[in-house]
Short mmCIF file of the C-alpha atoms (twelve columns), coordinates in Angstrom:
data_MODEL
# 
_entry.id   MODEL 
# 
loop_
_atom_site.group_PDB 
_atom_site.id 
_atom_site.type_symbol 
_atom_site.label_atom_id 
_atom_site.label_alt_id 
_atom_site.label_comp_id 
_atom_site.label_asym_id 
_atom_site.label_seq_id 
_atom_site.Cartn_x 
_atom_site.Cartn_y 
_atom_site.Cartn_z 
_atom_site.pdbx_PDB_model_num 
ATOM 1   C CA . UNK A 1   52.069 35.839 68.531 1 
ATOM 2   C CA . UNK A 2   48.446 36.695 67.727 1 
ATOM 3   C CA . UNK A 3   47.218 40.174 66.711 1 
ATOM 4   C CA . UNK A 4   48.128 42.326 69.066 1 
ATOM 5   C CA . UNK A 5   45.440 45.271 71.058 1 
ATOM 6   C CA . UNK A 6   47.743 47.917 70.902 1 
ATOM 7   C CA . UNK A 7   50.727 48.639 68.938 1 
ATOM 8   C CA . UNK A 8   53.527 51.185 70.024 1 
ATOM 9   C CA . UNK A 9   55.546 52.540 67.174 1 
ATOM 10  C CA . UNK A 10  59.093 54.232 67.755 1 
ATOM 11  C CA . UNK A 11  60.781 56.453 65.948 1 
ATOM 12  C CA . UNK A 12  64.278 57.141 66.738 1 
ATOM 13  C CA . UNK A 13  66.899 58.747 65.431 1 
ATOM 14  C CA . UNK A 14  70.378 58.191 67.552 1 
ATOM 15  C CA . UNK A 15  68.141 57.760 70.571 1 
ATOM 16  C CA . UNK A 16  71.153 55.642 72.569 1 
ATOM 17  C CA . UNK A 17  71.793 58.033 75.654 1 
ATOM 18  C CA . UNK A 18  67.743 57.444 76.124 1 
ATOM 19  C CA . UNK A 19  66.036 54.500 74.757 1 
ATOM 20  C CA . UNK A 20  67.249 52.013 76.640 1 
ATOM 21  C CA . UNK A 21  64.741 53.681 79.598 1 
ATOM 22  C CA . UNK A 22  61.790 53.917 76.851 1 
ATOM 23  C CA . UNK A 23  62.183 50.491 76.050 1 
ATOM 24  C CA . UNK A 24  62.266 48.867 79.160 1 
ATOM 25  C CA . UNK A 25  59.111 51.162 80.511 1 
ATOM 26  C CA . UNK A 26  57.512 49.290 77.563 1 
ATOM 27  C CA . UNK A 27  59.133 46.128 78.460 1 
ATOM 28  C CA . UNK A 28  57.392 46.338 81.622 1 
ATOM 29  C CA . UNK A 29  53.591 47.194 80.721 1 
ATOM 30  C CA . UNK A 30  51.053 44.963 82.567 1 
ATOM 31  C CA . UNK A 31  49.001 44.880 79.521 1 
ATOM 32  C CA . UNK A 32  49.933 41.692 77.793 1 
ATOM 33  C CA . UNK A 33  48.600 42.283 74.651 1 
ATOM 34  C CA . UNK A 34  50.627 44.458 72.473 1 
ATOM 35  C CA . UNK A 35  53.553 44.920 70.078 1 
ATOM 36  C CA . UNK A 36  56.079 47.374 69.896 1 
ATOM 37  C CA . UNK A 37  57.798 48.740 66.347 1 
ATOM 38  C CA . UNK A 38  60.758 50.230 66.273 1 
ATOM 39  C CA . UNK A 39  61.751 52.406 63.429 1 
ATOM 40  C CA . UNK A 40  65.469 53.694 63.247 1 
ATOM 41  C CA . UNK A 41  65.755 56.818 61.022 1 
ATOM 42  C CA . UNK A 42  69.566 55.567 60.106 1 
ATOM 43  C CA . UNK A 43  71.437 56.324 63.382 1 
ATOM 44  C CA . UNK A 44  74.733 56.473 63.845 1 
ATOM 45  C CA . UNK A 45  75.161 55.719 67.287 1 
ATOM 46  C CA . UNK A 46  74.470 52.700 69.911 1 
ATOM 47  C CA . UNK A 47  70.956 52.805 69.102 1 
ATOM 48  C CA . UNK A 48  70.397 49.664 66.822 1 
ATOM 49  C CA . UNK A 49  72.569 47.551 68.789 1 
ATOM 50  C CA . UNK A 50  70.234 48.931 72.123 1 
ATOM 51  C CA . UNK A 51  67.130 48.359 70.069 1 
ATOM 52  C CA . UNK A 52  68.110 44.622 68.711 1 
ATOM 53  C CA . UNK A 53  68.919 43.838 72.851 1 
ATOM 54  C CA . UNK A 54  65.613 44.151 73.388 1 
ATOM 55  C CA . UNK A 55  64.479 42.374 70.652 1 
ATOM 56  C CA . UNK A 56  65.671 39.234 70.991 1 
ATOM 57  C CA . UNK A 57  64.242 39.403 74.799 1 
ATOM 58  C CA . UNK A 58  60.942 40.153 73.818 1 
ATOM 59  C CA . UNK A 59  58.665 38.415 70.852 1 
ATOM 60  C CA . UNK A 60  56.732 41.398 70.430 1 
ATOM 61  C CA . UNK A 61  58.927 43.675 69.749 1 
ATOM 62  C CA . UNK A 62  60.433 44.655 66.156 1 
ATOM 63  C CA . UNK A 63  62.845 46.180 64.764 1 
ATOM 64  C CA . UNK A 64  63.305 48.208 61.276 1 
ATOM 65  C CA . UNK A 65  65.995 50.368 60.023 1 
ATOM 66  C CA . UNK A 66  65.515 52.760 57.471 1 
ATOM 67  C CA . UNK A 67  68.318 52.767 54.646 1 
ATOM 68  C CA . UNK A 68  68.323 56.030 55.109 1 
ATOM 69  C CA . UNK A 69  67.327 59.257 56.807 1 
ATOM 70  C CA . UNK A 70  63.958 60.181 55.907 1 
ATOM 71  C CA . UNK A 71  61.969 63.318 57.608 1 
ATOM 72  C CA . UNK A 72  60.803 62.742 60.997 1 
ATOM 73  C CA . UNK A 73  57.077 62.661 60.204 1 
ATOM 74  C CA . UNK A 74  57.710 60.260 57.359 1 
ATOM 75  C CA . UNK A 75  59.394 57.404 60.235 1 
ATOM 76  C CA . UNK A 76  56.200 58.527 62.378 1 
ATOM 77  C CA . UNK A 77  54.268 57.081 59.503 1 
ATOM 78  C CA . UNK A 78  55.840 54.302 58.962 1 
ATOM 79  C CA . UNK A 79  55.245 53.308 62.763 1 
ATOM 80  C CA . UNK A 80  51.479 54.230 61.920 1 
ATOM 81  C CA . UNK A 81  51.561 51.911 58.584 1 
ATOM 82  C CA . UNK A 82  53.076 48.873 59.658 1 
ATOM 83  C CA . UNK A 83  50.609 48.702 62.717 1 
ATOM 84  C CA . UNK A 84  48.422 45.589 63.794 1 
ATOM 85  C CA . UNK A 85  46.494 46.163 66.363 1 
ATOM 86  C CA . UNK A 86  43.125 48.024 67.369 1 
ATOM 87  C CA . UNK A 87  45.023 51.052 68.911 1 
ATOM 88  C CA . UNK A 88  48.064 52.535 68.721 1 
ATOM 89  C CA . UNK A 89  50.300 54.724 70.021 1 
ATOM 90  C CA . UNK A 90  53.624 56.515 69.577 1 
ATOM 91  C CA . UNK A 91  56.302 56.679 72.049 1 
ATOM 92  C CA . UNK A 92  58.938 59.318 71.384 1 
ATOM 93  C CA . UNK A 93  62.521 57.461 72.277 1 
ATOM 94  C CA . UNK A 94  63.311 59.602 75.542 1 
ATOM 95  C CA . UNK A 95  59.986 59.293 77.186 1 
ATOM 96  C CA . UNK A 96  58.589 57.497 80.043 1 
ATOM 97  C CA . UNK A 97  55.026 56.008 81.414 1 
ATOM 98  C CA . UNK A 98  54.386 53.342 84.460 1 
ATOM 99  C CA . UNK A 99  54.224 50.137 84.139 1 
ATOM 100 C CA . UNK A 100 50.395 50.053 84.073 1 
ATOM 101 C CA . UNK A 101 50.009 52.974 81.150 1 
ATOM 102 C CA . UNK A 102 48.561 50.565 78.675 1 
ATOM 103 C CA . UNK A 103 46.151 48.699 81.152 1 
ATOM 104 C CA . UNK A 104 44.361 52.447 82.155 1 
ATOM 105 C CA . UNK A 105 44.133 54.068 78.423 1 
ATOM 106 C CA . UNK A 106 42.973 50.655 76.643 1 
ATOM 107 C CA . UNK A 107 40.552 50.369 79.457 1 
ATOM 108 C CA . UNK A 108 39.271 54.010 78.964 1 
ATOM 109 C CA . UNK A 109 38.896 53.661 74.633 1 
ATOM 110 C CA . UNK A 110 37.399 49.884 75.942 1 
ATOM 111 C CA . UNK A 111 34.661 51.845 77.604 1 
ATOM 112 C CA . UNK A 112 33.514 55.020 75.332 1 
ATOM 113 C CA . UNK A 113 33.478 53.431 71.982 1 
ATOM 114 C CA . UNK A 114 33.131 57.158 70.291 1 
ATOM 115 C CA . UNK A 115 36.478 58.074 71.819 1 
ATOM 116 C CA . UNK A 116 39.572 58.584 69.202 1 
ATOM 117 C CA . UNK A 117 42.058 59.653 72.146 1 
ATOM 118 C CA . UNK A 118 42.561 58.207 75.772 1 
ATOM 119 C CA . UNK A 119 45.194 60.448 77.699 1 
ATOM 120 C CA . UNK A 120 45.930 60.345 81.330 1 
ATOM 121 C CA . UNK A 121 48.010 62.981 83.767 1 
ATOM 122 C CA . UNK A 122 50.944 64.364 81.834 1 
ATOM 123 C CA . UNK A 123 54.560 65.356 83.454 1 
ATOM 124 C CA . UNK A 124 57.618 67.260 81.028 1 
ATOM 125 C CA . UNK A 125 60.985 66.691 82.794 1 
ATOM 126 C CA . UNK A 126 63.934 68.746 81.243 1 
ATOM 127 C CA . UNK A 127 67.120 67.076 81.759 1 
ATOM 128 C CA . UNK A 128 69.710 68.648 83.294 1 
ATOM 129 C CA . UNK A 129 67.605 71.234 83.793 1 
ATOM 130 C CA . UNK A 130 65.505 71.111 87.163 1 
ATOM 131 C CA . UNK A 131 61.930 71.696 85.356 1 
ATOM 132 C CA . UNK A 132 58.893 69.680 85.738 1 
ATOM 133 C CA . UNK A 133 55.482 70.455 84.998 1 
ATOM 134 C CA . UNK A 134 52.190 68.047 85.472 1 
ATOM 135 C CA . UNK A 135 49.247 68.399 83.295 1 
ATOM 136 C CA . UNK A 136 46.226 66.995 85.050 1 
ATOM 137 C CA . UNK A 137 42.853 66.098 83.152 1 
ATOM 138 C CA . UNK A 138 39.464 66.399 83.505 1 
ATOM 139 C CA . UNK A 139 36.953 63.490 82.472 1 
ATOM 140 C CA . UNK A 140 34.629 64.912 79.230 1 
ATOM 141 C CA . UNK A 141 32.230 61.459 79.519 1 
ATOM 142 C CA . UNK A 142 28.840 62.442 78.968 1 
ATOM 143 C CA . UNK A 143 29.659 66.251 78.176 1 
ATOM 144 C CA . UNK A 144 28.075 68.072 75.605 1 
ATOM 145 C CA . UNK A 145 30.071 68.161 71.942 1 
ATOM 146 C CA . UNK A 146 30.274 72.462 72.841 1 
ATOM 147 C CA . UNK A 147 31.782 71.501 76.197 1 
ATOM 148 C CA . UNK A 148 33.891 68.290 75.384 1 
ATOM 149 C CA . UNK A 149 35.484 70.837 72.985 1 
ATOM 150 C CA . UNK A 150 35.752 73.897 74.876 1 
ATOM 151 C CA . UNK A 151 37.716 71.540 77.956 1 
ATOM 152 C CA . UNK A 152 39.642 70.086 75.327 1 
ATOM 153 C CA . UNK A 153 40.886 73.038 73.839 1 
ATOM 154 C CA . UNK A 154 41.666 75.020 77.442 1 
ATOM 155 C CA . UNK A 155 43.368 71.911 79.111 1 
ATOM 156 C CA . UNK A 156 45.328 70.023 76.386 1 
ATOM 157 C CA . UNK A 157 48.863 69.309 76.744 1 
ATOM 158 C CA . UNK A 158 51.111 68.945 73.383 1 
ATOM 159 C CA . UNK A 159 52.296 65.141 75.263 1 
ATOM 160 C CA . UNK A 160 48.633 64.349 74.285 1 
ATOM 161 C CA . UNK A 161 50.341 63.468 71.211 1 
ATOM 162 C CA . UNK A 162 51.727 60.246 72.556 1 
ATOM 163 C CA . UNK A 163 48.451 59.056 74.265 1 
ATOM 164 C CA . UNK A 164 46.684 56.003 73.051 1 
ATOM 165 C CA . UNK A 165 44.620 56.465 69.674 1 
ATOM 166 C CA . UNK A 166 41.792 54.175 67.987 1 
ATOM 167 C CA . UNK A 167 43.748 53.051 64.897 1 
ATOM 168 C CA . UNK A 168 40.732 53.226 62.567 1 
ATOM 169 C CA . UNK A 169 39.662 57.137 62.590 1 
ATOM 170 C CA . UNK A 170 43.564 57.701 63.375 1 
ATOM 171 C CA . UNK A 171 44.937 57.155 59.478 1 
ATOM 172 C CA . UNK A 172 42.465 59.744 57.780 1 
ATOM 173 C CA . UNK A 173 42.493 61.769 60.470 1 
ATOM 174 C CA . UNK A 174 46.493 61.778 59.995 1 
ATOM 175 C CA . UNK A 175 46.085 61.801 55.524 1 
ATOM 176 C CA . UNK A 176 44.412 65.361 56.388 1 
ATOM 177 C CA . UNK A 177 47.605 66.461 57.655 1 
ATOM 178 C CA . UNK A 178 49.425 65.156 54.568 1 
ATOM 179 C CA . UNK A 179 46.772 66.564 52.153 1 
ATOM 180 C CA . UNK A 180 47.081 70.074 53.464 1 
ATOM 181 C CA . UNK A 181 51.263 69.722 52.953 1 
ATOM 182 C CA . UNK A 182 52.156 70.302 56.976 1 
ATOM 183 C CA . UNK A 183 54.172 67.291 57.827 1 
ATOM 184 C CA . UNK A 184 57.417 68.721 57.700 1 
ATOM 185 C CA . UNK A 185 56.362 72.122 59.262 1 
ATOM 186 C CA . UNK A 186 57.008 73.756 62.430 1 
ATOM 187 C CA . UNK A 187 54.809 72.039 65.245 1 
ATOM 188 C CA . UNK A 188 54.017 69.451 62.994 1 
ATOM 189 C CA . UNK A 189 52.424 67.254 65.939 1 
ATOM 190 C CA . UNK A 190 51.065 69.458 67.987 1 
ATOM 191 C CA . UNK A 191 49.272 70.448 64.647 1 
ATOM 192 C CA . UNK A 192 47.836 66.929 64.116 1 
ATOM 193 C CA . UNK A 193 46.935 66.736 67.598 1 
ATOM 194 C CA . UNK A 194 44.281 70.052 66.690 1 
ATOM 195 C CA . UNK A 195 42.629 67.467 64.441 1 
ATOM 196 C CA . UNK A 196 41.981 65.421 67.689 1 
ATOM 197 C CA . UNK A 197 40.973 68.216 69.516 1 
ATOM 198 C CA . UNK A 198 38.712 70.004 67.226 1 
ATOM 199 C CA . UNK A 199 37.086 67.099 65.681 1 
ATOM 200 C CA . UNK A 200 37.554 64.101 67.515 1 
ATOM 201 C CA . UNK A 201 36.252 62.894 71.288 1 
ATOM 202 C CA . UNK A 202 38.956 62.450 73.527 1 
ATOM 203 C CA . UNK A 203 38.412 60.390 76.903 1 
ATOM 204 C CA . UNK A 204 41.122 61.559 79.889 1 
ATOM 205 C CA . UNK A 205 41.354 58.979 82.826 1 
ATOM 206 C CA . UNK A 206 43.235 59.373 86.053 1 
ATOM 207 C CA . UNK A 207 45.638 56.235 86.999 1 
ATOM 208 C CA . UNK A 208 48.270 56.293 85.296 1 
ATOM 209 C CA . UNK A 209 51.270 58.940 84.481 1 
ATOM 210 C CA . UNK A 210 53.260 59.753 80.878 1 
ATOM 211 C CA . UNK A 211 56.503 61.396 81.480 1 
ATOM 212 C CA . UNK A 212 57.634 63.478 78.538 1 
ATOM 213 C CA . UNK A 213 61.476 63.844 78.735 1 
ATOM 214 C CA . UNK A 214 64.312 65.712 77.289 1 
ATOM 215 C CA . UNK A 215 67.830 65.253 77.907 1 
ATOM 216 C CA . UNK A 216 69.582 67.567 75.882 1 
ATOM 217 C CA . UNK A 217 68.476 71.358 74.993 1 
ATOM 218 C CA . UNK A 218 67.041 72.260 71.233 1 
ATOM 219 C CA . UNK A 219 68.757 74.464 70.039 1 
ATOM 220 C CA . UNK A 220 65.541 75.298 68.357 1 
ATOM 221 C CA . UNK A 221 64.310 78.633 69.905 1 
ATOM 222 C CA . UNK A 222 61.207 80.691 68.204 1 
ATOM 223 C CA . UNK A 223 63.428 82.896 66.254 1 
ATOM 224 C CA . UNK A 224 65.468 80.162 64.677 1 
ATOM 225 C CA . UNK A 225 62.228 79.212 62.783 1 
ATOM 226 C CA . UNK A 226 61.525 81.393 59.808 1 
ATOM 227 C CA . UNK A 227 58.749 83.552 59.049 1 
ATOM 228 C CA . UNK A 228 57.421 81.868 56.732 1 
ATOM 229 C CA . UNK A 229 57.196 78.870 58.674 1 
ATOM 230 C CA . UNK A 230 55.117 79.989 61.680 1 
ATOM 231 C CA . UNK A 231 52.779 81.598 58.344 1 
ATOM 232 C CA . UNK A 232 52.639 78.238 57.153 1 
ATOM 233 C CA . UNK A 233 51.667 76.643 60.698 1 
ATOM 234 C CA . UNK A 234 48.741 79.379 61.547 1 
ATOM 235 C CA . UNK A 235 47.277 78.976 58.251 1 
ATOM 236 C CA . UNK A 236 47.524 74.889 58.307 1 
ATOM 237 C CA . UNK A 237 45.784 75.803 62.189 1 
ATOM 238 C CA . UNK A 238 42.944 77.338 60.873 1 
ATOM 239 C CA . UNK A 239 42.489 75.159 57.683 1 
ATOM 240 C CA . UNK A 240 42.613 72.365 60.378 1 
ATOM 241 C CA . UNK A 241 39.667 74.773 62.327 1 
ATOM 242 C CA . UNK A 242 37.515 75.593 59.093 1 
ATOM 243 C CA . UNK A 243 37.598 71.667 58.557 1 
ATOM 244 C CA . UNK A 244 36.715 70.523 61.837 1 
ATOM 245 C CA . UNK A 245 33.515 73.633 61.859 1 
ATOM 246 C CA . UNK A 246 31.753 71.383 59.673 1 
ATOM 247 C CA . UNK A 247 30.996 68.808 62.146 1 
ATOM 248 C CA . UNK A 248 30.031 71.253 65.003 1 
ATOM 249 C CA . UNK A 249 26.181 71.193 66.199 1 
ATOM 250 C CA . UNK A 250 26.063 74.082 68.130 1 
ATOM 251 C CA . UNK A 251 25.063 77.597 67.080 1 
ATOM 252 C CA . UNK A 252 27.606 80.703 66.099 1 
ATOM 253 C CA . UNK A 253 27.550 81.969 69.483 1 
ATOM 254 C CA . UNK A 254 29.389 79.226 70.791 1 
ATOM 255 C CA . UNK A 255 30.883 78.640 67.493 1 
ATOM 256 C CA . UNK A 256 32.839 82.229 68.732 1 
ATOM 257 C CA . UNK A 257 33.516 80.842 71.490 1 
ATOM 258 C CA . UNK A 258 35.406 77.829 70.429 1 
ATOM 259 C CA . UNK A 259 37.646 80.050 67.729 1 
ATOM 260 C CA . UNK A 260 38.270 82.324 70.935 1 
ATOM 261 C CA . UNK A 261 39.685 79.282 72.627 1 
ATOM 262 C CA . UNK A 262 41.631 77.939 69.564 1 
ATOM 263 C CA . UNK A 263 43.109 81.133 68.965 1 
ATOM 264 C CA . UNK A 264 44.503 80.901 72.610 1 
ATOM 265 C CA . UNK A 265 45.525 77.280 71.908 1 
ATOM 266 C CA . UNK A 266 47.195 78.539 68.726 1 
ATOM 267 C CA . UNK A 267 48.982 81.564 70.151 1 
ATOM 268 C CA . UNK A 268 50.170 79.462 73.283 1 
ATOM 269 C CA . UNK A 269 51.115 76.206 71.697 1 
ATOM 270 C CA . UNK A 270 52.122 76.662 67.929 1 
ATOM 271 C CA . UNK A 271 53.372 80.002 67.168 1 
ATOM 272 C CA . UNK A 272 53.708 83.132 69.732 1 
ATOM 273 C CA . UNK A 273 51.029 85.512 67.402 1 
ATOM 274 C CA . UNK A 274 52.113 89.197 68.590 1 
ATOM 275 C CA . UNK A 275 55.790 88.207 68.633 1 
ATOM 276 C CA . UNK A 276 55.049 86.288 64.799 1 
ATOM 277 C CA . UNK A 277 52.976 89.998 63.769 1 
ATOM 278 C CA . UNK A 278 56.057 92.349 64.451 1 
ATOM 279 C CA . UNK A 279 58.611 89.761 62.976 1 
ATOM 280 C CA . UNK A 280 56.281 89.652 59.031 1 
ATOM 281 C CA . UNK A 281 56.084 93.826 59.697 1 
ATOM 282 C CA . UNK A 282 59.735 94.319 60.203 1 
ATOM 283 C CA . UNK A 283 60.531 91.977 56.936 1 
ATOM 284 C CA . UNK A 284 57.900 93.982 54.938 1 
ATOM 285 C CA . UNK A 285 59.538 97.359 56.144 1 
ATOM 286 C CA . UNK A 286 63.020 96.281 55.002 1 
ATOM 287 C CA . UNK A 287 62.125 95.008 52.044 1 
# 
């Protein structure tokens, strides 16, 4: 096939209870132009025999199966490094989009050439669990930088993550994640999506929905997540801030402003600050 537009990368790691949905969402995209790469962490279960099903339907999609397990943000990169096309995107093995997802987010980068991000209305379904929420967005074209950031900062949703990236400022943008040592931390995407947020311009377009999904509970609650982990993630946060100040063009009143906001993003979306506070007193005090 020729180059591809868009490539979709997905990591997986015994994905086979989901991925046979993800795949056939992207099976199913209206947009013609685009390949889809499939990186297996090593799984153990159905998933490569699920994955090479839908291969040999479908020219453009590939897949690759790591000899063994790596970290999670290391198969992320690989999806990133073995990309073709002009944009990218990841799609996490359990999650969903209509049929016409690529069609409304290329068309969005297609028209604001300084956009990095295109993201349209977000939904999080736990499964079993009866939970859904919808994350709606509002349009930034033709705001100011101080108020593209200040709406970026008060309505992002984490699923942001998995919207539709220009490939080009995407792989430094994701090397200053690796150069500050923060891929393997708590949050770890939600972090790289504050490099988005903070320095990046990030289009949001009705017409089309992502559904983040997950089918069974993490057993990953805030206290199973040392100390010294949630340290590491607030200061990687603000080294992410101090890095992104440098390309503001608005004056320190506003500048306050925008940490204001970012410490709200931080305290709601990486690590819970009062809880994380008591936690690092009550260590000190028994040591």
């Amino acid at each position: 096939m020729n180059r591809p537009k868009i490539t979709i990368g997905v990591p997986v790691y015994n994905g086979a209870p989901a991925i046979r949905d993800c795949l056939a969402a992207l099976e199913n995209q209206t947009y013609e132009s685009y390949e889809v790469l499939i990186f297996d962490n090593a799984s153990t279960d159905e998933t490569e025999a699920i994955c090479h099903e839908f291969c040999e339907k479908n020219d453009n999609f590939q897949y690759f199966r790591n000899a063994e397990t790596v970290p999670a943000t290391e198969n992320f990169e690989l999806c990133l490094t073995h990309a073709h096309g002009d944009y990218f995107m990841w799609r996490a093995h359990d999650d969903l989009s209509d049929s016409h997802y690529l069609e409304v987010l290329s068309a969005a980068l297609d028209a604001d050439q300084d956009a990095w991000l295109a993201c349209t209305t977000c939904t999080w379904n736990d499964l079993p669990a009866d939970y859904n929420k919808t994350f709606n967005t509002t349009n930034t074209v033709g705001l100011s930088q101080f108020a593209r950031l200040k709406t970026q900062l008060i309505e992002c949703a984490p699923l942001w993550f998995y919207g539709l990236y220009r490939r080009e400022p995407l792989i430094p943008a994701f090397a200053e994640l690796k150069a500050l040592d923060a891929q393997s931390i708590y949050h770890c995407d939600i972090l790289y999506l504050c490099i988005m947020l903070l320095k990046g311009r990030i289009v949001t377009t009705p017409g089309a929905t992502f559904t983040g999904r997950r089918l069974v509970a993490k057993n990953v609650g805030y206290d199973k997540v040392s100390s010294d982990d949630h340290a590491l993630a607030i200061s990687t946060y603000w080294e992410i801030l101090r890095m992104a100040r440098a390309e503001w063009t608005f004056g320190p009143l506003r500048r306050l402003i925008i940490y204001a906001l970012a410490l709200r993003y931080l305290d709601r979306r990486v690590v819970r600050l009062k809880p994380h506070l008591k936690r690092r007193l009550r260590e000190r005090w028994a040591a």
